[in-house]
N, C-alpha and C positions, 0 to 999 in steps of 0.2 A: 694682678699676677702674684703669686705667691712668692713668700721669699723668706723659708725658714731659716735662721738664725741660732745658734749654741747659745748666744749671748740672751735669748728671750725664753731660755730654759729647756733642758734637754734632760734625758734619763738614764740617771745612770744604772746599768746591769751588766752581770757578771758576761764575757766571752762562754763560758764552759755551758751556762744555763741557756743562752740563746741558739749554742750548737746541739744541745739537748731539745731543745723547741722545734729544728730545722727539720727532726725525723717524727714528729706529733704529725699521727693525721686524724683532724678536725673537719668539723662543718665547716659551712664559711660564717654561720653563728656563733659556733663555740670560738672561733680564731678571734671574731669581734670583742665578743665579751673578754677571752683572755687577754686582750690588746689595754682594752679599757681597766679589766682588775692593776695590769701591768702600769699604767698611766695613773691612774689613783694611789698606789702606795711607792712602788721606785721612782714615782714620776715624781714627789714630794720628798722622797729622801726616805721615806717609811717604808716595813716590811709587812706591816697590816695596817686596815682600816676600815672604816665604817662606809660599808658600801651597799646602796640599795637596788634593787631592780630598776626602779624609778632614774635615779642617779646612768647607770649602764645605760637605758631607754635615751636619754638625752645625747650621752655622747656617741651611739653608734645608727641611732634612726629605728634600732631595732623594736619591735612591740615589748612592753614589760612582761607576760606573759611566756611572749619567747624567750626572754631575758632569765627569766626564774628555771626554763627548760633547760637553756645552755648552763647554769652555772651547777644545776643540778648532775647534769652530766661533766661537768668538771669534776667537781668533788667527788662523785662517784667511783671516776677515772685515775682520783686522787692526784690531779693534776696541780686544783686549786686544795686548802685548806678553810671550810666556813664553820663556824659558828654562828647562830642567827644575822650580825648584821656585818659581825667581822670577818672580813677574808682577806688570804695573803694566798698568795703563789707558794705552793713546795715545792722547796728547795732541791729535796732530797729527789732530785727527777729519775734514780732506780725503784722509787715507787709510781712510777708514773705508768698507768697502763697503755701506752704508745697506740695502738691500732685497734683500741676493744670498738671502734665507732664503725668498723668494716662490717661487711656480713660474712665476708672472706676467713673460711677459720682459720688460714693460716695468717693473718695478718698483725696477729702478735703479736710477733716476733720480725722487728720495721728496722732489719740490721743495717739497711742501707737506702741513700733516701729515695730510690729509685724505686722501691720494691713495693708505695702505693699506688704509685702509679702503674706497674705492670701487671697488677693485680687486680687492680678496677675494670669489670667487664665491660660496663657503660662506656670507656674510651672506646673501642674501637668502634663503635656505632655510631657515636657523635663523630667522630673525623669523618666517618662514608656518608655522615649524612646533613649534618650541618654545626659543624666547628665553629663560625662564627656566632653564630647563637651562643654556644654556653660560652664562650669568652666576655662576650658584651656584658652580660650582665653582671657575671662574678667581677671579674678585672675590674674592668671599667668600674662599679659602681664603689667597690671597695677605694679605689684611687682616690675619685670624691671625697670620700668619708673622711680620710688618710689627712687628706689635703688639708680637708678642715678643723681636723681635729689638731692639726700642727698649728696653729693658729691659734691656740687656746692658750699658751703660755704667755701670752704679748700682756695677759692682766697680771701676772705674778710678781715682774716688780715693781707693782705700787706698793707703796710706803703703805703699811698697816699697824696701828696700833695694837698694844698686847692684849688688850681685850676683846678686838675683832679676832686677832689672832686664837685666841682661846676659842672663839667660837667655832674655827675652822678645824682646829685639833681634835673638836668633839663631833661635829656634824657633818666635816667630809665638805664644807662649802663654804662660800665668801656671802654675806648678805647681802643687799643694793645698797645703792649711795645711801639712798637716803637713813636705811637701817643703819649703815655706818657710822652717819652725822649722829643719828639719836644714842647709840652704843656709847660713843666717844663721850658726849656728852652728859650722860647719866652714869656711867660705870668708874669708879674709882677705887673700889675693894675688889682686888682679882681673883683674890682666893672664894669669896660668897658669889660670885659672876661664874666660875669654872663650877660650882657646886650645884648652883640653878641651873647652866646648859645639861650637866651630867645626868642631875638629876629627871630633865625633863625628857632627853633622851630616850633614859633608862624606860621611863614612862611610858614609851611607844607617842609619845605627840609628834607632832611634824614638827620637824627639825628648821621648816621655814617660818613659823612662827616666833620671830625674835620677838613680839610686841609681849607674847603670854608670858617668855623670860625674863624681859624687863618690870614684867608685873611682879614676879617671884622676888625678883630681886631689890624691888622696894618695899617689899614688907618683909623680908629680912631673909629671904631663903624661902625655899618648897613649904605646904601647907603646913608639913607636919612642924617645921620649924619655927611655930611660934613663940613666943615665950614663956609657956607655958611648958613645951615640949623639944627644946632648940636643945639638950642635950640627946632626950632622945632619936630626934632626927641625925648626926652628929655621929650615933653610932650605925645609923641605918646607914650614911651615907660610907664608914668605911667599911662596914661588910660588904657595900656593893661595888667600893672600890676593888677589895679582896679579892670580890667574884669575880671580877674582869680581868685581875692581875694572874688568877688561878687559871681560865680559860688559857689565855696566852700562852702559858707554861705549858697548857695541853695543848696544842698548837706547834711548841717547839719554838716560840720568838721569844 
């Protein structure tokens, strides 16, 4: 039986943005995925993060594929903010295009929250013809989902050291134990450990690959950092910090 708890982690967000949310009308894809961007950055205390299709696919069931379709249609809608892997929710929800998902041209303009529903032609067809059906699946399956995804804070307060930590800052995830055990064990320079995940990141490698970072990071940093070239890697990595810090700015975080 489930049994969620504030104390195994909860999200904070604003009242004025969630009553801006309550007149969004969404797929029941697009609401997952906005659910999910919402649980990856306010759910951590962040206003962006590194969020992939693959990552979304896990926590909602939904295909990656559709995944890349709904967030597409967010940003579009200017709901969410993306840049390739980073995305935050906007804030500013008088940019938000509230109803462009209708076919209804008046649906625009969603001044009240009543007003997609009375405007959806498909209600009254489904009530005369079988209401339980479209209930089952949307409701009910979303509950599920809900259910279980409440349940995903109960790993957050384990004790993590700052170099697991670091890894999660970068990649959006926790490793396994055992990745853990070998992290802990090997990493004692945090600043050349934060510059390997970054850098490997930046790289497009898969971010589940702790083993290729821990390889970086015993020969002293990314390829180009060897000793031969460890100043100029040095400058590569703050211009690419730069660019990350310059995105955000366009972003508005």
């Amino acid at each position: 039986m489930a049994n969620p708890q504030i104390e195994n982690g909860y999200t904070k967000i604003a009242n004025e943005l969630l009553d801006a949310m309550c007149k969004l009308y969404l797929s029941g894809n697009q609401w997952k995925v906005l659910h999910a961007v919402i649980r990856k950055t306010y759910g951590w205390n962040k206003t962006v993060d590194w969020i992939t299709a693959t990552q979304v696919a896990e926590m909602t069931g939904i295909h990656a594929p559709h995944v890349s379709t709904a967030l597409h249609e967010l940003r579009r809608r200017k709901i969410i903010l993306r840049e390739k892997r980073l995305v935050a929710v906007q804030k500013d929800y008088d940019q938000w295009q509230m109803g462009a998902a209708c076919n209804s041209p008046v649906v625009t303009r969603t001044s009240n929250l009543q007003e997609p529903v009375t405007l959806q032609e498909p209600v009254t067809k489904r009530t005369r013809t079988s209401n339980k059906s479209v209930q089952e699946p949307v409701r009910t399956k979303d509950k599920r989902q809900y259910t279980k995804d409440n349940s995903a804070p109960l790993r957050k307060p384990i004790p993590k050291s700052d170099a697991v930590e670091k890894f999660r800052a970068v990649t959006g995830r926790y490793p396994n134990g055992v990745q853990i055990a070998t992290i802990d064990a090997r990493v004692t320079d945090l600043d050349l450990w934060f510059k390997c995940i970054f850098e490997w990141n930046l790289s497009g490698y898969k971010p589940t690959n702790v083993q290729g970072m821990l390889d970086w990071y015993k020969k002293g940093g990314p390829p180009q950092s060897g000793p031969k070239g460890r100043s100029d890697n040095a400058a590569i990595s703050r211009a690419n910090n730069e660019e990350a810090s310059r995105r955000l700015k366009e972003m508005g975080l």
